[in-house]
Backbone as ProteinMPNN parsed JSONL, in Angstrom:
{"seq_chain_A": "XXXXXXXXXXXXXXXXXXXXXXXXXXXXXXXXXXXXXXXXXXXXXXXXXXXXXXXXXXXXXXXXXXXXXXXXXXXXXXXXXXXXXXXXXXXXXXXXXXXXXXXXXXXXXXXXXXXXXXXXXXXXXXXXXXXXXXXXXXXXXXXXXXXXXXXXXXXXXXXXXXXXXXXXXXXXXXXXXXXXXXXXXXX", "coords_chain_A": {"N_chain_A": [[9.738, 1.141, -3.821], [11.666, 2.732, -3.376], [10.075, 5.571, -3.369], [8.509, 4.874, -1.29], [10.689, 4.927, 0.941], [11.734, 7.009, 0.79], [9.323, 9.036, 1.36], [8.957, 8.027, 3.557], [11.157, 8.964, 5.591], [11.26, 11.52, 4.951], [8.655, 12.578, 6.36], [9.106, 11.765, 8.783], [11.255, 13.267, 9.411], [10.517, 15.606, 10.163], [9.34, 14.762, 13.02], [7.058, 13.617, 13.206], [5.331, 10.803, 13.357], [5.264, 7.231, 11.292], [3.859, 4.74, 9.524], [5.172, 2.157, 8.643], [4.525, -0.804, 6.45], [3.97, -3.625, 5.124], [3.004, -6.046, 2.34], [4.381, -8.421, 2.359], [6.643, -10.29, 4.023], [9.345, -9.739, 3.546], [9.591, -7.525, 1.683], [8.69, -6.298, 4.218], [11.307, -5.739, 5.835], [13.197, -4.255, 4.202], [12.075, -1.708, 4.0], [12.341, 1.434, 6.242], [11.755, 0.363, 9.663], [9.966, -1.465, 8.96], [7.12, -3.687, 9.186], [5.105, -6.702, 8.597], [1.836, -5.97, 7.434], [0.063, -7.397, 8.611], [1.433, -8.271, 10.998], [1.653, -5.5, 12.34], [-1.091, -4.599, 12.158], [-2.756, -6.384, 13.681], [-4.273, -7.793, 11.764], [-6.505, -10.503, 10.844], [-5.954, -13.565, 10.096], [-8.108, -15.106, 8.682], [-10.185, -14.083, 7.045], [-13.265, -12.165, 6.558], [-16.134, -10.185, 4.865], [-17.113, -8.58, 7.214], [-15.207, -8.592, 9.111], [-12.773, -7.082, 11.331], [-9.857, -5.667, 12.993], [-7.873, -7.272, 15.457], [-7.341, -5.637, 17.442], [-7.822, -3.363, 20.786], [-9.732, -0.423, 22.164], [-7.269, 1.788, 24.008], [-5.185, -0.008, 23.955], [-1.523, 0.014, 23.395], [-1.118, -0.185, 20.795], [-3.151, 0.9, 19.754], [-3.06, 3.375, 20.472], [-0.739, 4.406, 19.696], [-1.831, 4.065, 16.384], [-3.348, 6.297, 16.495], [-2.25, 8.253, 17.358], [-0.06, 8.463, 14.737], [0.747, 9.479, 11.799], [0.777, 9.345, 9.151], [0.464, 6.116, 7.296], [2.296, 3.937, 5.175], [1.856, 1.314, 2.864], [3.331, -0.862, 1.405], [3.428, -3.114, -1.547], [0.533, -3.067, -1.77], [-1.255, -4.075, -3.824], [-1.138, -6.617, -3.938], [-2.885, -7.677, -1.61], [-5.671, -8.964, 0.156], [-8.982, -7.195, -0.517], [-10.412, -7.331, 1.721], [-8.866, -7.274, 4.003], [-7.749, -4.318, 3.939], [-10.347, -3.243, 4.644], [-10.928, -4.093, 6.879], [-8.857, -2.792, 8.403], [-9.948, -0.316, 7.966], [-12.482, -0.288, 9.339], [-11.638, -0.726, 11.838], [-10.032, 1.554, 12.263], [-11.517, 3.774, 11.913], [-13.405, 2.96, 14.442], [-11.497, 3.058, 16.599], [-10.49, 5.754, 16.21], [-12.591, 7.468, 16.513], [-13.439, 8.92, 19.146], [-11.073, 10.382, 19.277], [-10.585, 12.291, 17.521], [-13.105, 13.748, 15.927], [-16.217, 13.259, 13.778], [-14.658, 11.164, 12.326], [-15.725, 8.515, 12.201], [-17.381, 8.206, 9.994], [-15.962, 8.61, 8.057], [-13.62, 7.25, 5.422], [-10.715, 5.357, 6.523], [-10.804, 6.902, 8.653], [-10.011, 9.635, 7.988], [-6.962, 9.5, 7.98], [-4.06, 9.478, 6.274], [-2.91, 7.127, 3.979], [-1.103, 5.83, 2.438], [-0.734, 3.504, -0.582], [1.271, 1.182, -1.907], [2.073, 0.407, -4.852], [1.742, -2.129, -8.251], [-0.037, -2.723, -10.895], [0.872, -4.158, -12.813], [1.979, -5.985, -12.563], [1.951, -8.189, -9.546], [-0.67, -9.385, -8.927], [-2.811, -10.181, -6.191], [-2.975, -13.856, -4.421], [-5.589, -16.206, -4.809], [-5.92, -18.935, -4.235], [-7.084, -21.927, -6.389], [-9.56, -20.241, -7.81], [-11.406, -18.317, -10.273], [-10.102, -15.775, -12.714], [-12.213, -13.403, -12.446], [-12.791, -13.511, -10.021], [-10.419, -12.977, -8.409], [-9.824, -10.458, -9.597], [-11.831, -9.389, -8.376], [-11.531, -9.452, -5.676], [-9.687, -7.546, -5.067], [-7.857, -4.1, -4.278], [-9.632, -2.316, -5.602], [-11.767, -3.172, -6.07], [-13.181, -2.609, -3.831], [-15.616, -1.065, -1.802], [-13.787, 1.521, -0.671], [-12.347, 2.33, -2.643], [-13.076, 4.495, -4.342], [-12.742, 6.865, -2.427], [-9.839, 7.169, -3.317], [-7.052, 8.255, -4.262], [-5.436, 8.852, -7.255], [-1.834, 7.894, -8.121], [0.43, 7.828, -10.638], [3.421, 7.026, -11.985], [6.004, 8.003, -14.306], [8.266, 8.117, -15.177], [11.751, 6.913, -14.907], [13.43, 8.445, -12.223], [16.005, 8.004, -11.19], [17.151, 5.72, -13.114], [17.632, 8.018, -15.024], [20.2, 9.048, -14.574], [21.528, 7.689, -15.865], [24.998, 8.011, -17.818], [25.709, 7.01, -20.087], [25.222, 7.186, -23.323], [24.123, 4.699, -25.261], [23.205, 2.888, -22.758], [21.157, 5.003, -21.895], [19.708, 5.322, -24.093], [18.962, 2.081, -24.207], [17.503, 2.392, -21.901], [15.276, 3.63, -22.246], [13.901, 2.975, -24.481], [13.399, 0.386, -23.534], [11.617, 1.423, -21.368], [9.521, 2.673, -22.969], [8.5, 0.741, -24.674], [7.4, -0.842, -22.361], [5.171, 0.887, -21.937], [3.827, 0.784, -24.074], [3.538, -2.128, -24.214], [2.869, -4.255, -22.058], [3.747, -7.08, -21.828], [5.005, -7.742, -23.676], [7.778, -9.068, -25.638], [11.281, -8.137, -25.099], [12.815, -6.122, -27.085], [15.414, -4.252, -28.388]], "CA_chain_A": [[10.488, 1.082, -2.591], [12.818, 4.336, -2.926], [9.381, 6.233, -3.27], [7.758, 4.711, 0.277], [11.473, 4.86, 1.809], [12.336, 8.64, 1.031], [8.061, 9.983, 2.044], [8.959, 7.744, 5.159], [11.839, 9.842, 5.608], [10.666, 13.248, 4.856], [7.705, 12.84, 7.798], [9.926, 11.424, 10.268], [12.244, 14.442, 9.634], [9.254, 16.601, 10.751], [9.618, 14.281, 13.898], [5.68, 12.486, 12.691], [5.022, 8.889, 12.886], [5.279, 6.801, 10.306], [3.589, 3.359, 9.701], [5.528, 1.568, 7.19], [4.14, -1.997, 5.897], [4.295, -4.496, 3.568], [2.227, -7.54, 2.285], [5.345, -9.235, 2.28], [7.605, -10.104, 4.773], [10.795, -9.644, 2.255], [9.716, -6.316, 1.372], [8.934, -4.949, 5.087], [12.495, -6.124, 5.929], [13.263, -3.219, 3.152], [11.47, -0.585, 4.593], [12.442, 1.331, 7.848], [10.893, -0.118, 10.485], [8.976, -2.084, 8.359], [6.299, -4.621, 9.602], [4.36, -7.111, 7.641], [0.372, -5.641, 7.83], [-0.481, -8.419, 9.238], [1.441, -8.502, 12.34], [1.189, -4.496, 12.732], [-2.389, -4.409, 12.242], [-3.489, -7.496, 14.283], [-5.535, -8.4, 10.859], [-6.657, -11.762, 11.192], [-5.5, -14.561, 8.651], [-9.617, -15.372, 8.552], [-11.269, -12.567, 6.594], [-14.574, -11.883, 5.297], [-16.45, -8.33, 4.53], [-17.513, -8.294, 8.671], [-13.912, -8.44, 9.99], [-11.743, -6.549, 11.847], [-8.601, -5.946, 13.375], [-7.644, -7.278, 16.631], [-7.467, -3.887, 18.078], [-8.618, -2.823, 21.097], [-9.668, 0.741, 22.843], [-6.66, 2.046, 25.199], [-3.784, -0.323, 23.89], [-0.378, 0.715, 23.205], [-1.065, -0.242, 19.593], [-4.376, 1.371, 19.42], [-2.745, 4.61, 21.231], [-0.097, 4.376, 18.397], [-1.967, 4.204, 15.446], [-4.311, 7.164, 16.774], [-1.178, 9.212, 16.889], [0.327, 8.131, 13.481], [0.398, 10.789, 11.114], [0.838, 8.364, 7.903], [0.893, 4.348, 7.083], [2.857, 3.566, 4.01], [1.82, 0.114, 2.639], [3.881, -1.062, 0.309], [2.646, -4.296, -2.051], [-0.871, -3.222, -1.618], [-1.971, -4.915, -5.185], [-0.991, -8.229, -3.409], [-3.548, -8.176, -0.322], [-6.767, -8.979, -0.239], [-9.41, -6.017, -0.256], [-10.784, -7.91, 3.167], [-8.031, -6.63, 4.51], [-7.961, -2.82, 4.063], [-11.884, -2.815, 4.895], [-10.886, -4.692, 8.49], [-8.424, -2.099, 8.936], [-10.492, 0.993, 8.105], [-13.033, -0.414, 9.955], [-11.007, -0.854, 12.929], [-9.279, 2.994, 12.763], [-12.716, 4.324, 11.95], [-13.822, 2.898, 15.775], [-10.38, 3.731, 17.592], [-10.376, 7.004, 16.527], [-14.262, 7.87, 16.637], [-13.528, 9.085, 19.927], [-10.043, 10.989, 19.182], [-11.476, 12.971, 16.589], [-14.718, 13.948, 15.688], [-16.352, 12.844, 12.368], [-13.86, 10.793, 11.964], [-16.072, 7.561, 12.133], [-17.824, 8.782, 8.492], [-14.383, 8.922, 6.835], [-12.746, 6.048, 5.074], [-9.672, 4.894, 7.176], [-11.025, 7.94, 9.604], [-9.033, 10.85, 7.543], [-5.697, 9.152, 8.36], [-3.665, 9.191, 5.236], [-2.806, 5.882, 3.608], [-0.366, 5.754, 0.88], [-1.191, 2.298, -1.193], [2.255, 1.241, -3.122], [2.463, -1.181, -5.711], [1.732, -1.954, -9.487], [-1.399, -3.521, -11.041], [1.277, -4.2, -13.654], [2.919, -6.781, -11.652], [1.597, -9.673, -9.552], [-2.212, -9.521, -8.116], [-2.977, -11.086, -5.035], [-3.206, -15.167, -5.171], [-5.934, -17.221, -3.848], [-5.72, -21.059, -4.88], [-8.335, -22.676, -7.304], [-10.477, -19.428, -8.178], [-11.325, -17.782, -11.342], [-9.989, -14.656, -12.699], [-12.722, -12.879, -12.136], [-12.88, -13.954, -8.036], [-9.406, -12.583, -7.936], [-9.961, -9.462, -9.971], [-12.652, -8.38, -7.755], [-10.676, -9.188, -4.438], [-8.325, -6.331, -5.425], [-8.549, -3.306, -3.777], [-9.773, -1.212, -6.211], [-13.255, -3.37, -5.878], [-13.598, -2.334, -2.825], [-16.152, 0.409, -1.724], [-13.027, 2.284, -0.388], [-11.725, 2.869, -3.826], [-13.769, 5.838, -4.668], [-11.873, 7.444, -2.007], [-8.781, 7.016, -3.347], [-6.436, 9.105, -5.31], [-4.348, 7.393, -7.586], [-1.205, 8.45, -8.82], [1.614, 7.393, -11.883], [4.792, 7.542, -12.035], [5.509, 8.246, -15.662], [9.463, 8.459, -15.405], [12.563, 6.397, -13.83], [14.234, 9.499, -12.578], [16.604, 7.756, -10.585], [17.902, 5.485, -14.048], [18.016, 8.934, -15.884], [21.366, 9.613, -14.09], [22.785, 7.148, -16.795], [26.306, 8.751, -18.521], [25.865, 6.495, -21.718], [24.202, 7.429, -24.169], [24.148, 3.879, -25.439], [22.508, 3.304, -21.533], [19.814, 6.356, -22.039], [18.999, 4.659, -25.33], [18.299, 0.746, -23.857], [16.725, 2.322, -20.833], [14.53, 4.761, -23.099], [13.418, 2.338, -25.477], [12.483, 0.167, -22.358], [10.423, 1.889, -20.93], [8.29, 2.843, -24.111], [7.909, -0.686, -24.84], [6.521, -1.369, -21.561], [4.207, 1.349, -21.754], [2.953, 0.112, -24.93], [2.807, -3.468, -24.749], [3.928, -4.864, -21.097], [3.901, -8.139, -21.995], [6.011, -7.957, -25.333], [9.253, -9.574, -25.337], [11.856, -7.068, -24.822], [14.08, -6.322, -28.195], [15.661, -2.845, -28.703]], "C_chain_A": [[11.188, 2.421, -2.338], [11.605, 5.441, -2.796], [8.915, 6.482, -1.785], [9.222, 5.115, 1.293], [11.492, 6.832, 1.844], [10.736, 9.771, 1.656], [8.419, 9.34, 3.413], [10.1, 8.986, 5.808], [11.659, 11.007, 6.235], [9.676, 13.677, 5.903], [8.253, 12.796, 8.769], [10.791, 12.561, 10.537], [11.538, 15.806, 10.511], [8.92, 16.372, 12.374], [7.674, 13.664, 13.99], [5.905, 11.436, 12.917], [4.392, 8.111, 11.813], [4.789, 5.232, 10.126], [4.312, 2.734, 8.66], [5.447, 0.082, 7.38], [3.944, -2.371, 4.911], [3.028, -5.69, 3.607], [3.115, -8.42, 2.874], [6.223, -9.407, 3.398], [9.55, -9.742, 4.49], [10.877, -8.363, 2.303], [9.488, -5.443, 2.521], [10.221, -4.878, 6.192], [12.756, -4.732, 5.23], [13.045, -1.873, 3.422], [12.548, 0.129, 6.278], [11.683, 1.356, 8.967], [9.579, -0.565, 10.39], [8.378, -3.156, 9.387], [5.563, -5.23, 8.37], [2.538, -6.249, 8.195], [-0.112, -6.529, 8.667], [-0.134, -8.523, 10.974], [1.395, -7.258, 13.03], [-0.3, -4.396, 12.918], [-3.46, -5.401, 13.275], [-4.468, -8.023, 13.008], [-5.352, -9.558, 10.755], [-6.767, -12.623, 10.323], [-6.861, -15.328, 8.55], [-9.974, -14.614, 7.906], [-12.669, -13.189, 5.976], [-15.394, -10.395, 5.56], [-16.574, -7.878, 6.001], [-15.666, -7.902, 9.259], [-13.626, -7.411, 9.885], [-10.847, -6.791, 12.356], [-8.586, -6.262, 14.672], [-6.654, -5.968, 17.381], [-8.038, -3.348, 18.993], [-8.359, -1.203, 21.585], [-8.179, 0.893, 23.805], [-5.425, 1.187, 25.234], [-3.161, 0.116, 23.759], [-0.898, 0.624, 21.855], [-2.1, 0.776, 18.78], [-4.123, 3.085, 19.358], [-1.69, 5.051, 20.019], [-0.7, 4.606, 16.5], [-2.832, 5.522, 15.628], [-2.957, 8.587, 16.661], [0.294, 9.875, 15.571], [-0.226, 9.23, 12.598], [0.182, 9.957, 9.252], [0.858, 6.605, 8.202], [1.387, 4.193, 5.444], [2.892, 2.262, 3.391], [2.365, -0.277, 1.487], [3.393, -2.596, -0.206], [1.552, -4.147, -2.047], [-1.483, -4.1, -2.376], [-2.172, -6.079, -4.525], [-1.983, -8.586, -2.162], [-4.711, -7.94, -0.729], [-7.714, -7.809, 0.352], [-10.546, -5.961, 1.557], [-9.87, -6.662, 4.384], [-8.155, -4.875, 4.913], [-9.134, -2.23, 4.908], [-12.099, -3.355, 6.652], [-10.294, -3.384, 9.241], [-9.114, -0.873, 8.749], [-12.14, 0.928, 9.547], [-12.732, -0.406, 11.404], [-10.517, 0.595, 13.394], [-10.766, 3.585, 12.865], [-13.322, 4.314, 13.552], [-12.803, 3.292, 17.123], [-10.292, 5.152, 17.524], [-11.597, 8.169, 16.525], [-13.965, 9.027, 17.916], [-12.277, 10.518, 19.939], [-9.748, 12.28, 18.063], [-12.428, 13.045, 15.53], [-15.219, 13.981, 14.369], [-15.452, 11.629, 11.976], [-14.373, 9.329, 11.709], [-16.983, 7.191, 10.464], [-16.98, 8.577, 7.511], [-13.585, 7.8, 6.778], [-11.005, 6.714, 5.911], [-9.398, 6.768, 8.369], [-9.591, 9.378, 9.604], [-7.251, 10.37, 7.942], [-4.791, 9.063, 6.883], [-2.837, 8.005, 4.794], [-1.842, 5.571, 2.456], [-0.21, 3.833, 0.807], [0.248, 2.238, -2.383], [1.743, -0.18, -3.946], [1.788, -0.996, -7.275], [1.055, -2.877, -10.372], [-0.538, -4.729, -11.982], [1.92, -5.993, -13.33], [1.959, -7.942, -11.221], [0.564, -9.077, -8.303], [-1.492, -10.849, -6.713], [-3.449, -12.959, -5.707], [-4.006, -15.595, -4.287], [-6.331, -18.352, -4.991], [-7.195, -21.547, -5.144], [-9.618, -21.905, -7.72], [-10.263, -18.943, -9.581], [-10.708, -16.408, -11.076], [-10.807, -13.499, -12.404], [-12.777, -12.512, -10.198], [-11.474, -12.786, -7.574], [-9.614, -11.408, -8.417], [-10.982, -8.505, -9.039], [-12.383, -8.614, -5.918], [-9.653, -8.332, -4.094], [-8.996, -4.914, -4.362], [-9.522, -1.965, -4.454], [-11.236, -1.75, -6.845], [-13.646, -2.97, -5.259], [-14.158, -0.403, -2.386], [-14.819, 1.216, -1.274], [-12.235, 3.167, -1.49], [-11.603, 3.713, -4.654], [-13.293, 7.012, -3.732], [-10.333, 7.71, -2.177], [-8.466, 8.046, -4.381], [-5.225, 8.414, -5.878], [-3.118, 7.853, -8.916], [-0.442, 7.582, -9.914], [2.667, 7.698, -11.884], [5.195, 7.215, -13.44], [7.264, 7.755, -16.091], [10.687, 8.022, -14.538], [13.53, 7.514, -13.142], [15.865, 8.956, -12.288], [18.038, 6.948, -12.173], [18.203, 6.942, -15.339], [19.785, 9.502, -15.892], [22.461, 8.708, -14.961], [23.984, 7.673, -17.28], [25.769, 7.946, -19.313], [25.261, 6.99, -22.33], [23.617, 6.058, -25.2], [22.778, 3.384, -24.283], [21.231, 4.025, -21.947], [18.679, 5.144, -22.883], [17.929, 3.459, -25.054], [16.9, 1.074, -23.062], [15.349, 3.299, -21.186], [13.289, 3.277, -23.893], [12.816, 0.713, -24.615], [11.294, 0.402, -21.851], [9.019, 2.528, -21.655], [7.668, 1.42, -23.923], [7.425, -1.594, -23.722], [5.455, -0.439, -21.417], [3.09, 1.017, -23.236], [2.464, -1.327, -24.8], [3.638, -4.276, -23.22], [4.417, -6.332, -21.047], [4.515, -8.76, -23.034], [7.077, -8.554, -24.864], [9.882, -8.318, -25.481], [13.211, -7.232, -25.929], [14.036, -4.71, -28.394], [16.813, -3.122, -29.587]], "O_chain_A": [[11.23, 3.029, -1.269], [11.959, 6.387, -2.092], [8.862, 7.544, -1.165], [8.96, 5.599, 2.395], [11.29, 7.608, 2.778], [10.862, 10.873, 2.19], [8.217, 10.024, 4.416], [9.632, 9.877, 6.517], [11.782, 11.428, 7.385], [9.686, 14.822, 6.356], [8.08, 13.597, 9.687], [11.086, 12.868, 11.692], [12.035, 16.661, 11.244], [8.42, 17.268, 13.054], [7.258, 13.332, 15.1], [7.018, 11.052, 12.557], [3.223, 8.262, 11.457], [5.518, 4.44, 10.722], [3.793, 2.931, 7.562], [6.116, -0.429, 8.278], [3.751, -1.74, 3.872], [2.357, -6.077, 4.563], [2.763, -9.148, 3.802], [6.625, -8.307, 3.779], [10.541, -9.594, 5.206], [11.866, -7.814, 2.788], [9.77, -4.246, 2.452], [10.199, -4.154, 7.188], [12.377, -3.855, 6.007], [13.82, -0.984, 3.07], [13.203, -0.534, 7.082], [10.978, 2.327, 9.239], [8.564, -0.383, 11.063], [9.063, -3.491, 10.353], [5.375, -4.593, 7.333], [2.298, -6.072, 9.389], [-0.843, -6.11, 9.565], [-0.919, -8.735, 11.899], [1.156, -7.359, 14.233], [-0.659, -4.05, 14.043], [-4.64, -5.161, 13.529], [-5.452, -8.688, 13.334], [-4.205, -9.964, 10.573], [-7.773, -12.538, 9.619], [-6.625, -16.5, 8.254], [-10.445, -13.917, 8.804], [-12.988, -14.16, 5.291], [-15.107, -9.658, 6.503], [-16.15, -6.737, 6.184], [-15.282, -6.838, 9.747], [-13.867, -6.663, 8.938], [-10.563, -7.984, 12.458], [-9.339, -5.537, 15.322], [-5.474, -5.741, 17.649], [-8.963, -2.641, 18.59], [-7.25, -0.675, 21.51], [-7.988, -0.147, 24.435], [-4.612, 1.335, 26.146], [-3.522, 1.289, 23.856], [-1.293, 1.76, 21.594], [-1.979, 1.272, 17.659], [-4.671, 3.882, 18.596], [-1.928, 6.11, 19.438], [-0.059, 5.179, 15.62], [-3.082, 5.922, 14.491], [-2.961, 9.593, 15.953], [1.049, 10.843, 15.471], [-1.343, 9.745, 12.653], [-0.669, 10.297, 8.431], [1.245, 6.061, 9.236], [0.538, 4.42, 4.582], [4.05, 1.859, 3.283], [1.76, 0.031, 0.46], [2.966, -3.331, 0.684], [1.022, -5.209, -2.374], [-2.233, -4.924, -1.854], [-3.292, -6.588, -4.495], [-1.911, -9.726, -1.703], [-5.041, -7.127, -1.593], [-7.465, -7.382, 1.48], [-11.094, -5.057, 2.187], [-10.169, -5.737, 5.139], [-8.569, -4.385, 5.964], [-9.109, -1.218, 5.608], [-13.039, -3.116, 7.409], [-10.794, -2.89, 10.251], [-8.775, -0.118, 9.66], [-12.579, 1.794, 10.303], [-13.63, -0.063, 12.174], [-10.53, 0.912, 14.584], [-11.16, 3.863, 13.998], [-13.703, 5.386, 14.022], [-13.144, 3.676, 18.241], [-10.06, 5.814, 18.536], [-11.487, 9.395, 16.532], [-14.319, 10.162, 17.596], [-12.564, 11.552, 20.541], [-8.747, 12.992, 17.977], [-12.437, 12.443, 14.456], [-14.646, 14.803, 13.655], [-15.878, 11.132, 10.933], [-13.598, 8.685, 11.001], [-17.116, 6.066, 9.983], [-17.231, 8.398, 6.319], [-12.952, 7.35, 7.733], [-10.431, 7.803, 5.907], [-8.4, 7.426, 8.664], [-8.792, 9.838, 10.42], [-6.458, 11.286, 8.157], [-5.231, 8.052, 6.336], [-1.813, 7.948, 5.474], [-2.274, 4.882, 1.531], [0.214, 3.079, 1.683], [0.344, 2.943, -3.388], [1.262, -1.278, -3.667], [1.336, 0.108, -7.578], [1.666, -3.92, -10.607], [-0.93, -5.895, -12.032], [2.163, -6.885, -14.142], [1.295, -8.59, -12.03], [0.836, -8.555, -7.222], [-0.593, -11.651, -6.461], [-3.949, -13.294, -6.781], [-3.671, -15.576, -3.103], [-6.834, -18.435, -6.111], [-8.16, -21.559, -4.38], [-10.645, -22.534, -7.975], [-9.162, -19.073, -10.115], [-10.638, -15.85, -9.981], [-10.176, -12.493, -12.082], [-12.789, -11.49, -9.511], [-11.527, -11.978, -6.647], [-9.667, -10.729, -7.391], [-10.964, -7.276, -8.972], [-13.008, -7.98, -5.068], [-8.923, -8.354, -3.102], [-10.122, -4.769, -3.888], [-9.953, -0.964, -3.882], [-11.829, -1.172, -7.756], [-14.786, -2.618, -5.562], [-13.652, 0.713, -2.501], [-14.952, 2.117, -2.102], [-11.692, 4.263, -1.35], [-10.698, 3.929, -5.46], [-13.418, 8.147, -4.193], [-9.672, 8.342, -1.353], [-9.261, 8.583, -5.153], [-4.361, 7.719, -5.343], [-3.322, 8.062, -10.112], [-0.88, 6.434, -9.985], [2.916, 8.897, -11.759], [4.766, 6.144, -13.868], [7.503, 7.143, -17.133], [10.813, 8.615, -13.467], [14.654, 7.443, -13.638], [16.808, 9.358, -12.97], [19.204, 7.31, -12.33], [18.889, 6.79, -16.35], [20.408, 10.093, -16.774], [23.688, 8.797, -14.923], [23.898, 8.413, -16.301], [24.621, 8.387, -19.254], [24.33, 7.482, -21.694], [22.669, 6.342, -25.933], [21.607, 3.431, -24.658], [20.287, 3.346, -22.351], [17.649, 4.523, -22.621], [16.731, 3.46, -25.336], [15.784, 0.576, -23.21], [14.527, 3.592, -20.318], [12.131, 2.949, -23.633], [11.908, 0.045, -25.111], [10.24, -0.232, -21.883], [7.918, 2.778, -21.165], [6.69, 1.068, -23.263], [7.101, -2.769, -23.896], [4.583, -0.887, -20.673], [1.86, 1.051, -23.267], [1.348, -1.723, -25.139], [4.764, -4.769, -23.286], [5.345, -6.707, -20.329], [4.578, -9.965, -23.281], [7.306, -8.558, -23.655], [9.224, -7.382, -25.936], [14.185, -7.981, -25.844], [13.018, -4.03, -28.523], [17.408, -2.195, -30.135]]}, "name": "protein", "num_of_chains": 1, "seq": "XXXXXXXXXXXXXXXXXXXXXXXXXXXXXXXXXXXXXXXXXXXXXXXXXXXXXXXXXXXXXXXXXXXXXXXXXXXXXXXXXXXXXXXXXXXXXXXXXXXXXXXXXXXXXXXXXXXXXXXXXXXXXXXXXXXXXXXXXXXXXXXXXXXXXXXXXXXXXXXXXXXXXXXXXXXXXXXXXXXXXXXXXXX"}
């Protein structure tokens, strides 16, 4: 969240447009001028690999995302890879026209920042195997080979501890989730 809030920030300061969305409706509350994906994107609570977004040529919305310099999705892990492939499919044909090549190029060169943490809680659909769900992620999806995928290695923000007691817990934390995330937590 402080990552997607402060790049939202930093563009808007540039006086850019900024898409910021969530899976969640909790978390795009959180955001500024958050939206859930769902009701920014027109993506349609139906999916399958064909869909798209209810999007057309020459809307305000359409005219908007064509002039959007970023989209910041925060929760990505949590949506299904339907999803993403509606919406690239959808920018790919709005902005075919607005610049050139651009129908070739996953989510038509628009840059996409994907938050969230494999670590955490996958997307849910009711009465499937793990497998079903593992490969509804987005990182099944042909788009995924386009992606660049970063780590954040370091809380910088809890570094600003004074204790040294503090340092210690929050040290010995964060090892023991990079070793074993599912350990019980004894320091």
């Amino acid at each position: 969240m402080f990552v997607s809030r402060t790049l939202s920030s930093k563009i808007r300061s540039r006086g850019d447009i900024v898409q910021n969305v969530a899976s969640s409706g909790i978390t795009s509350l959180l955001l500024p001028g958050g939206r859930t994906a769902h009701s920014r994107f027109a993506i349609p609570r139906s999916l399958n690999e064909d869909s798209t977004c209810n999007i057309s040529q020459g809307i305000d919305l359409a005219e908007l995302i064509i002039r959007s310099k970023f989209i910041i999705w925060d929760e990505a892990l949590m949506t299904h890879k339907h999803c993403f492939e509606a919406l690239d499919k959808t920018m790919r044909d709005l902005l075919r026209f607005a610049i050139p090549g651009s129908a070739e190029k996953t989510f038509s060169r628009k840059t996409i920042v994907l938050g969230g943490d494999f670590r955490q809680v996958l997307l849910v659909i009711p009465k499937v195997t793990r497998p079903v769900v593992v490969g509804a992620t987005i990182n099944s999806s042909y788009m995924w080979t386009n992606c660049k995928e970063f780590r954040f290695t370091k809380n910088l923000i809890l570094r600003t501890l004074t204790s040294e007691e503090d340092r210690h817990t929050v040290d010995c934390f964060q090892n023991r989730l990079q070793s074993d995330p599912l350990a019980d937590f004894r320091c």
